[in-house]
C-alpha positions as CSV (number, residue, x, y, z in Angstrom):
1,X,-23.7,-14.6,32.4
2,X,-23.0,-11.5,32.7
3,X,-19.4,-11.8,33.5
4,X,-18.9,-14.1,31.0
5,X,-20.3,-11.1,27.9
6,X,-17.9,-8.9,29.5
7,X,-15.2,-11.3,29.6
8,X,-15.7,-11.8,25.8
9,X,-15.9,-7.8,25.3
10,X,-12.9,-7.3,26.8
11,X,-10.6,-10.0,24.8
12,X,-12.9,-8.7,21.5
13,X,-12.6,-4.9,21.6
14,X,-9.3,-5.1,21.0
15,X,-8.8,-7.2,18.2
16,X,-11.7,-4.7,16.3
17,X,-10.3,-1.2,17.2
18,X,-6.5,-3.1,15.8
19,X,-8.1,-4.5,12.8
20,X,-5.2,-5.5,10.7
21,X,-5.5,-4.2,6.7
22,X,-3.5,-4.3,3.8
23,X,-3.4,-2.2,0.3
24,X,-2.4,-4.4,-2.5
25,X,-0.9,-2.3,-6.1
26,X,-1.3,-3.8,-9.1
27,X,0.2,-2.5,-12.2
28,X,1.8,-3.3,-15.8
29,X,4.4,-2.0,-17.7
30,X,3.6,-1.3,-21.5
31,X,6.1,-0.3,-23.0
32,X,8.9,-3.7,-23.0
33,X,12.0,-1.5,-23.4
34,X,11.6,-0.1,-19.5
35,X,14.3,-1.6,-17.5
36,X,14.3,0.2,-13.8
37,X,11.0,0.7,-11.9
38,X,11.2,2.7,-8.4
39,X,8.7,3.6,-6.2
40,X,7.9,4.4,-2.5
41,X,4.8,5.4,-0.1
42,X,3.6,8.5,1.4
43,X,1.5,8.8,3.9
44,X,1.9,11.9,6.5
45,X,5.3,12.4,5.0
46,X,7.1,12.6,1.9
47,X,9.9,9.7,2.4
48,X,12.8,9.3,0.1
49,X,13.0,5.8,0.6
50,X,12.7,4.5,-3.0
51,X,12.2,0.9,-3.5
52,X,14.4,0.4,-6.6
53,X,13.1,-2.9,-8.8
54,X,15.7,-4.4,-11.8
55,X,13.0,-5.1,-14.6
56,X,13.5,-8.4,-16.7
57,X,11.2,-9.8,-18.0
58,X,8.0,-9.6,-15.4
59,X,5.6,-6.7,-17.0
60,X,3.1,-7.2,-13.8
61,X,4.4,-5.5,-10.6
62,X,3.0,-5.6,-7.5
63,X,3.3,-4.3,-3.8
64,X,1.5,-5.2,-0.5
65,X,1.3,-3.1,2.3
66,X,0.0,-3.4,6.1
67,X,-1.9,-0.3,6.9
68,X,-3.8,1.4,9.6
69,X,-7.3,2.8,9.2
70,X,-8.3,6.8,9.1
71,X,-5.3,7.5,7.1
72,X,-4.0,8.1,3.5
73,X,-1.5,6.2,1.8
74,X,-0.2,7.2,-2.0
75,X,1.9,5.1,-3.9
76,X,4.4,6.9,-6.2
77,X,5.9,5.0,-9.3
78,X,8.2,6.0,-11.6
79,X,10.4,3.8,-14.6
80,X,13.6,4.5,-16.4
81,X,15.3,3.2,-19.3
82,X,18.5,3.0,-17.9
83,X,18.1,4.0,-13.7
84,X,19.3,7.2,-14.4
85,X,17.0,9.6,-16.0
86,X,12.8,8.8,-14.5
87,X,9.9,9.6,-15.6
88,X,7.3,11.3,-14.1
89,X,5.4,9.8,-11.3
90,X,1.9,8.5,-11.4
91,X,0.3,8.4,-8.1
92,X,-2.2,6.3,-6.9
93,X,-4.0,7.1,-3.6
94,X,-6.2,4.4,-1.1
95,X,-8.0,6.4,1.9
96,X,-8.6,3.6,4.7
97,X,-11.7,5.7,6.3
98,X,-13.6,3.6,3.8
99,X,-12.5,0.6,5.1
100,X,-15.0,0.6,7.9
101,X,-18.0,0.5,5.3
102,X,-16.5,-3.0,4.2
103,X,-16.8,-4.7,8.1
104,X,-21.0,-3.4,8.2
């Protein structure tokens, strides 16, 4: 019996310390004339990486990402009315270390 607990510990422990989590951004665009929306992630490090989005007519965007717990992640998003000149960013932050409260 006691081999078999063990046996199911070790192929369990695993699969709890790699819980797999994802973040999920919702947001809508107001104002119809917006064309271009950019935005990127930061999480230990400022990336330049922006993820460039032609706006038509969908005012609901969305992004998903996989994530790790203990960490920060900030979503930056900015728009344009033609992809040249943005606007200022709005930021919107997730800290996974309160993801453990939601597996209790």
């Amino acid at each position: 019996m006691k081999k078999i607990l063990l046996f199911v510990l070790a192929l369990l422990l695993p699969a709890l310390c790699f819980a797999e989590y994802k973040i999920a951004w919702i947001w809508k665009i107001s104002d119809p004339k917006v064309t271009w929306v950019r935005y990127r992630v930061i999480d230990e490090e400022v990336s330049n990486k922006w993820e460039y989005v032609n706006r038509y007519d969908d005012s609901v965007m969305s992004f998903v990402l996989d994530v790790e717990k203990n960490k920060i992640y900030t979503l930056e998003v900015q728009d344009s009315y033609d992809g040249v000149w943005w606007s200022n960013s709005v930021l919107s932050e997730v800290d996974t270390s309160m993801f453990s409260m939601l597996n209790k």
